[in-house]
C-alpha positions as CSV (number, residue, x, y, z in Angstrom):
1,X,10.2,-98.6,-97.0
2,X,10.0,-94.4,-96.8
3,X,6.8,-95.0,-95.4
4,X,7.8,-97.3,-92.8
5,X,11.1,-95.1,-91.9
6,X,8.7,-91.8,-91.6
7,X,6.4,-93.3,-89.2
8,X,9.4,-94.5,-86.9
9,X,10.8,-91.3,-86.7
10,X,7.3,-89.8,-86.0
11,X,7.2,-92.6,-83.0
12,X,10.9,-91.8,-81.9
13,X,9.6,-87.6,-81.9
14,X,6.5,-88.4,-79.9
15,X,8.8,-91.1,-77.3
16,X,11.5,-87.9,-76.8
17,X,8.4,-85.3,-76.8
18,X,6.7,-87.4,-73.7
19,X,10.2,-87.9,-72.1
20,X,10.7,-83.9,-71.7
21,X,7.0,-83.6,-71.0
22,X,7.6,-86.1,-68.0
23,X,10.9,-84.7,-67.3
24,X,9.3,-81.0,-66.7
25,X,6.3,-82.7,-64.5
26,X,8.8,-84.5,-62.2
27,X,11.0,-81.3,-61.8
28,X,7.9,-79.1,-60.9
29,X,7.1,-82.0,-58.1
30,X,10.4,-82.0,-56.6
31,X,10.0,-78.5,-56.1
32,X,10.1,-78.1,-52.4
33,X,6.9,-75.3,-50.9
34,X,9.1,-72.3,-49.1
35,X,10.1,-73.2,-45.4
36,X,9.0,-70.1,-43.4
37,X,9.3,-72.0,-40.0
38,X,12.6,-69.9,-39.3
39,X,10.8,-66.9,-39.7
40,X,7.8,-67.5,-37.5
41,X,9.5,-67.3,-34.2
42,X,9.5,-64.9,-31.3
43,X,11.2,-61.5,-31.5
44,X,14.8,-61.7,-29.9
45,X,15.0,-65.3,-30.8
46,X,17.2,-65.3,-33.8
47,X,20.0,-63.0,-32.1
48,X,23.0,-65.3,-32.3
49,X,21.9,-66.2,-35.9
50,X,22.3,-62.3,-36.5
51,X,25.0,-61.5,-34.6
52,X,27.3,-63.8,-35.2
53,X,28.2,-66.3,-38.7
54,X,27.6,-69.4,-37.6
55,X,24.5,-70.4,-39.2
56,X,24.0,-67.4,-41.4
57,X,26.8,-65.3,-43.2
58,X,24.6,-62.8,-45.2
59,X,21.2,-60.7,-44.4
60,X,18.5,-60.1,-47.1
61,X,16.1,-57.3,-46.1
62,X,13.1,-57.0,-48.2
63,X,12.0,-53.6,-47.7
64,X,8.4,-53.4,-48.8
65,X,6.6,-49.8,-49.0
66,X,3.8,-48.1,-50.3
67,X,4.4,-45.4,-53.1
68,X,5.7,-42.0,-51.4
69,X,6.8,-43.7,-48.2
70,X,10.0,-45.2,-48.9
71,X,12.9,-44.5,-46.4
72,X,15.3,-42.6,-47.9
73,X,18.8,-43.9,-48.8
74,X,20.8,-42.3,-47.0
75,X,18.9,-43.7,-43.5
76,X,18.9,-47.5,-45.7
77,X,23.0,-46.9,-45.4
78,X,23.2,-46.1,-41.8
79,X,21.2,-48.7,-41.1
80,X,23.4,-51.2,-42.5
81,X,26.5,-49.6,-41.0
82,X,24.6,-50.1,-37.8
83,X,24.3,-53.9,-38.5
84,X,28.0,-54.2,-39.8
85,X,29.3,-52.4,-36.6
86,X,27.6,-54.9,-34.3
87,X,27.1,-58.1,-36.1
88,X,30.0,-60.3,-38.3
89,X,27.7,-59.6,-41.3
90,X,29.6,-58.7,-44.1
91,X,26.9,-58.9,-46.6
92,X,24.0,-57.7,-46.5
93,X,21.5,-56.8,-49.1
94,X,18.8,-54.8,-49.4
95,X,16.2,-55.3,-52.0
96,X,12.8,-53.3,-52.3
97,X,9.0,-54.1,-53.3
98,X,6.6,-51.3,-53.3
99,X,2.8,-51.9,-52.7
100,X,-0.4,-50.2,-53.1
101,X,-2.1,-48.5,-50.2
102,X,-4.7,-50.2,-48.3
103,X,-6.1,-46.5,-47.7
104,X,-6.8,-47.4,-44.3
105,X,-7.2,-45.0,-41.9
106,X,-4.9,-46.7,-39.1
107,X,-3.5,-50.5,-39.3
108,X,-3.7,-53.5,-36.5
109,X,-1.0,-55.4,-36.2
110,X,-2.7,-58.4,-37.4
111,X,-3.6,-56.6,-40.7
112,X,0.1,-55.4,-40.9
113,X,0.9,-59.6,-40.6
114,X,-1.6,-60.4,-43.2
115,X,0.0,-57.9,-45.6
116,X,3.4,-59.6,-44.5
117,X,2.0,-63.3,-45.4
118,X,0.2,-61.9,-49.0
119,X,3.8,-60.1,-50.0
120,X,6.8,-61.1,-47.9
121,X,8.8,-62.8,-50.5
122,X,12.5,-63.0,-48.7
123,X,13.1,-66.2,-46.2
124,X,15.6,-67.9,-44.5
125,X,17.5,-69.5,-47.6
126,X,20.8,-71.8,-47.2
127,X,23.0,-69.1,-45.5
128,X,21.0,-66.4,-45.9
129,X,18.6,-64.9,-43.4
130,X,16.0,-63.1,-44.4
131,X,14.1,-60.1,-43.3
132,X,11.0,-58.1,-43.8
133,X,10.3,-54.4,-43.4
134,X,7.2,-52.7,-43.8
135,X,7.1,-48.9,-44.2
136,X,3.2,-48.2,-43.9
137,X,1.1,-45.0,-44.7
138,X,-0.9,-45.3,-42.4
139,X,-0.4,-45.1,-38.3
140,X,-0.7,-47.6,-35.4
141,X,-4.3,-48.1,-34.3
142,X,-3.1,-47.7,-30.6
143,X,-2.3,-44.4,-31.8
144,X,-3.6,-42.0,-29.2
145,X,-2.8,-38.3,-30.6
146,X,-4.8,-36.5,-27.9
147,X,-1.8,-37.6,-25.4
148,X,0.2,-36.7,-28.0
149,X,1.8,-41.0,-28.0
150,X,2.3,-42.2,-31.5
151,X,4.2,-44.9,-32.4
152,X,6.9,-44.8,-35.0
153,X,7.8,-48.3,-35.4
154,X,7.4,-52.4,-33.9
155,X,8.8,-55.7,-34.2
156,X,6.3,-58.8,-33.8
157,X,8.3,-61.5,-34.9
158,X,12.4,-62.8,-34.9
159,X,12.6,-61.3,-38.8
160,X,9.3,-58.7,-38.9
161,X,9.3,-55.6,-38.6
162,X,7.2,-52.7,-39.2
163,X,7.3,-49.0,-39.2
164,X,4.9,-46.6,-39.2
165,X,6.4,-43.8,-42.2
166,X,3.6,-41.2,-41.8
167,X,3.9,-40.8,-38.8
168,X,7.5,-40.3,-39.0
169,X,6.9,-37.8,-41.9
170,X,4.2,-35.8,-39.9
171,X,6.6,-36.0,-36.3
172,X,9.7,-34.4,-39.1
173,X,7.8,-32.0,-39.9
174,X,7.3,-30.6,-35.9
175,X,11.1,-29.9,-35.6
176,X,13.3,-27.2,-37.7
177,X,16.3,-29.6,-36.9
178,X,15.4,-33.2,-37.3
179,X,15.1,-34.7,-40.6
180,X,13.3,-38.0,-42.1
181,X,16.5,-39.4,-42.2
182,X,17.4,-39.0,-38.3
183,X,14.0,-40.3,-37.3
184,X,13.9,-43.5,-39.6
185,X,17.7,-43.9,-38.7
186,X,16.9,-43.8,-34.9
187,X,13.6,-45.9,-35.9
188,X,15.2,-48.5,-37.4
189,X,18.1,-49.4,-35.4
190,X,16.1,-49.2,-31.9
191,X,13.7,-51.6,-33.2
192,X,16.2,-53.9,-34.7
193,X,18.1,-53.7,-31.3
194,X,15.1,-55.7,-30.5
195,X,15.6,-58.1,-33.4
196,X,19.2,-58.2,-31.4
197,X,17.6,-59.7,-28.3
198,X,17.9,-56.4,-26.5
199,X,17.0,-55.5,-24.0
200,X,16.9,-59.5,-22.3
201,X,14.0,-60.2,-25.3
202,X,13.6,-63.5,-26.7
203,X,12.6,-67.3,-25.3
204,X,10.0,-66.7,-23.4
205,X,9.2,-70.5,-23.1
206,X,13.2,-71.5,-23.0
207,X,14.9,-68.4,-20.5
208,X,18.2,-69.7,-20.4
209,X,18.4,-70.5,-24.1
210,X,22.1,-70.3,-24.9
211,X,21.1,-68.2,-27.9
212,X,19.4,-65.6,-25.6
213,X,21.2,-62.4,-25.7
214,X,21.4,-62.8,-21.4
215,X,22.4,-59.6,-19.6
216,X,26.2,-59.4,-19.0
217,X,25.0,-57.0,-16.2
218,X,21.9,-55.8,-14.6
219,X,20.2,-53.2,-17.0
220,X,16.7,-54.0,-17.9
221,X,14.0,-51.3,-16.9
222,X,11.7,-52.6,-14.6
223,X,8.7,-51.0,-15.3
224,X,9.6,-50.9,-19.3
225,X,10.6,-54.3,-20.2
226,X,13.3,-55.3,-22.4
227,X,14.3,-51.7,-22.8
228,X,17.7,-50.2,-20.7
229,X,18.6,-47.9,-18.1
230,X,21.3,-46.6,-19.3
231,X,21.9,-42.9,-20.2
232,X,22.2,-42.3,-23.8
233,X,21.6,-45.7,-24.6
234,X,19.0,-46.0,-27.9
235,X,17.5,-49.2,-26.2
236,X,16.9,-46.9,-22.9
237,X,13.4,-47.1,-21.6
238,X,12.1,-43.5,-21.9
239,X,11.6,-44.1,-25.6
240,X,9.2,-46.6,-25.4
241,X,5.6,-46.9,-24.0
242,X,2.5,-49.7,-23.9
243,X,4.7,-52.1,-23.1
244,X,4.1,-55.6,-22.3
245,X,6.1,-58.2,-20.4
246,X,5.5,-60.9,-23.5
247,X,7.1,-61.4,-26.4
248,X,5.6,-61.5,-30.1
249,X,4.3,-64.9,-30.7
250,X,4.1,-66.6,-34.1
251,X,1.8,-66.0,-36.8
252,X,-0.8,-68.5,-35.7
253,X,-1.5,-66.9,-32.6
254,X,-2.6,-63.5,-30.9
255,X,0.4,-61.1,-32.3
256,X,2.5,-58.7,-29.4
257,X,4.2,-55.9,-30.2
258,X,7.9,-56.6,-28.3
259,X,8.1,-52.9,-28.4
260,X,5.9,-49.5,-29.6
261,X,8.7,-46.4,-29.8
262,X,6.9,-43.5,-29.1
263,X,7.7,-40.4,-31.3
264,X,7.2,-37.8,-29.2
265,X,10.2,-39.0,-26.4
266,X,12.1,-40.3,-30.0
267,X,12.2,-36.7,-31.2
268,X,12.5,-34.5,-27.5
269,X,15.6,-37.2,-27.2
270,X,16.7,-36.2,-31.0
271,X,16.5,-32.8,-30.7
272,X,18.6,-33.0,-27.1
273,X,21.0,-34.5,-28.8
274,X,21.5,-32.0,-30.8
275,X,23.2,-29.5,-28.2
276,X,25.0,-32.6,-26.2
277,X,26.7,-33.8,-29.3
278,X,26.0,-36.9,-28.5
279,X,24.2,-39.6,-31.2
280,X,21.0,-41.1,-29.8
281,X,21.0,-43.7,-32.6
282,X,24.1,-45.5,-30.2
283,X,23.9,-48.3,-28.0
284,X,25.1,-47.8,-24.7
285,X,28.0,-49.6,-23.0
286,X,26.4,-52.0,-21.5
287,X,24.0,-53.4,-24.9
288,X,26.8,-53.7,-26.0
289,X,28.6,-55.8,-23.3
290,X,25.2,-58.3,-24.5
291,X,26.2,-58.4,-27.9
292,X,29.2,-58.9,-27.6
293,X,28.5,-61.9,-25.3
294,X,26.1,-63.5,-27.5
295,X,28.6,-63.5,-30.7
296,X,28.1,-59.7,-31.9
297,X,31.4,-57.4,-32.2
């Protein structure tokens, strides 16, 4: 009778022992592969989503970095004062990943995207809309330092971003006055202007989107697209060169830089600013006017 009582119990352990087993396989099925096709659109084309709460109510920026060139935190808080003055935001995190270098003498943007798709971790989740930032050590391939044009920093996608740290560091240490902080501040929120829609970016196969951040009033450069003509402005078209009339594209196909900044006119504009009191890392009146009309503050 013990024998026959032991033997059940042995059959009831392995019955509950191939339940949990099967419970642990169906759990591992029904987990659903990361949806990345929010993040694989054109620059400029998630504006409203950024701008205003309707879809999203909080930002995740993954900052990823290789070791010595991580912005510093004081231009990682203006930054997000920049977003909270011209979005509805009211959350926003940052969190940070650094990576080894690729020791590579300059960087395509393609290889910048393949380092994106190996260690991008933060995606549109729920509420949340995600964002990825590379701070590189090494510069732009369309570099060209004899005519003294480098680029500090590009967007190539609606969340993708990428910005060129060395060459910040080595364009800081030109000037007595301007600091990493001023250039990766300037950097960041020019670029993310972009990211804004700014200046008429985004949609390139749907124009009148009614998520396009539209011009309120005629402001676009003509000769450097998507950037503005107004004085002052950080989106003004002075501060940009190589520019191209198309959009990023997704992943899949042949990448575009929406915009390169070039250092040289970021730092002469920096350093101007200086004795006119004024802050070149502001958008101009009539940026904001887009914004604004496109559900920003």
């Amino acid at each position: 009778m013990k024998e026959l009582r032991f033997l059940s119990l042995i059959l009831l352990l392995g019955f509950l022992i191939s339940c949990s087993k099967k419970s642990d396989n169906e759990n591992e099925s029904q987990e659903k592969p990361v949806n990345k096709a929010g993040n694989l659109k054109g620059s400029g084309e998630s504006a409203n989503d950024i701008l205003s709460n309707a879809n999203f109510d909080k930002l995740l920026i993954e900052v990823a970095y290789v070791k010595n060139f991580k912005p510093t935190d004081a231009t990682m808080d203006n930054f997000v004062l920049f977003l909270k003055e011209h979005s509805f935001k009211s959350t926003i995190e940052i969190m940070y990943k650094e990576l080894s270098s690729l020791k590579e003498e300059t960087l395509t943007l393609e290889e910048i995207n393949e380092l994106e798709q190996e260690n991008r971790t933060a995606y549109n989740n729920g509420k949340t809309l995600a964002f990825y930032i590379f701070f590189t050590d090494a510069p732009s391939d369309e570099d060209d330092e004899e005519e003294d044009l480098v680029t500090l920093g590009a967007v190539y996608r609606n969340t993708s971003m990428v910005i060129y740290e060395k060459t910040i560091k080595k364009l800081s240490a030109r000037s007595f006055f301007i600091t990493d902080e001023d250039i990766e501040t300037a950097t960041l929120n020019h670029e993310f202007g972009h990211l804004f829609g700014l200046v008429n970016l985004g949609f390139e196969n749907e124009p009148e989107s009614p998520l396009k951040t539209k011009m309120v009033n005629p402001h676009e450069d003509s000769e450097a697209l998507n950037h503005c003509t107004t004085n002052g402005c950080l989106m003004r078209a002075e501060l940009s060169f190589n520019q191209t009339n198309k959009s990023s594209k997704n992943y899949t196909q042949s990448l575009h830089a929406g915009c390169r900044l070039d250092g040289v006119s970021l730092l002469n504009s920096l350093e101007k600013s200086l004795t006119s009191k004024s802050k070149a890392q502001n958008l101009g009146i009539e940026c904001i006017r887009d914004l604004q009309a496109n559900g920003g503050r």
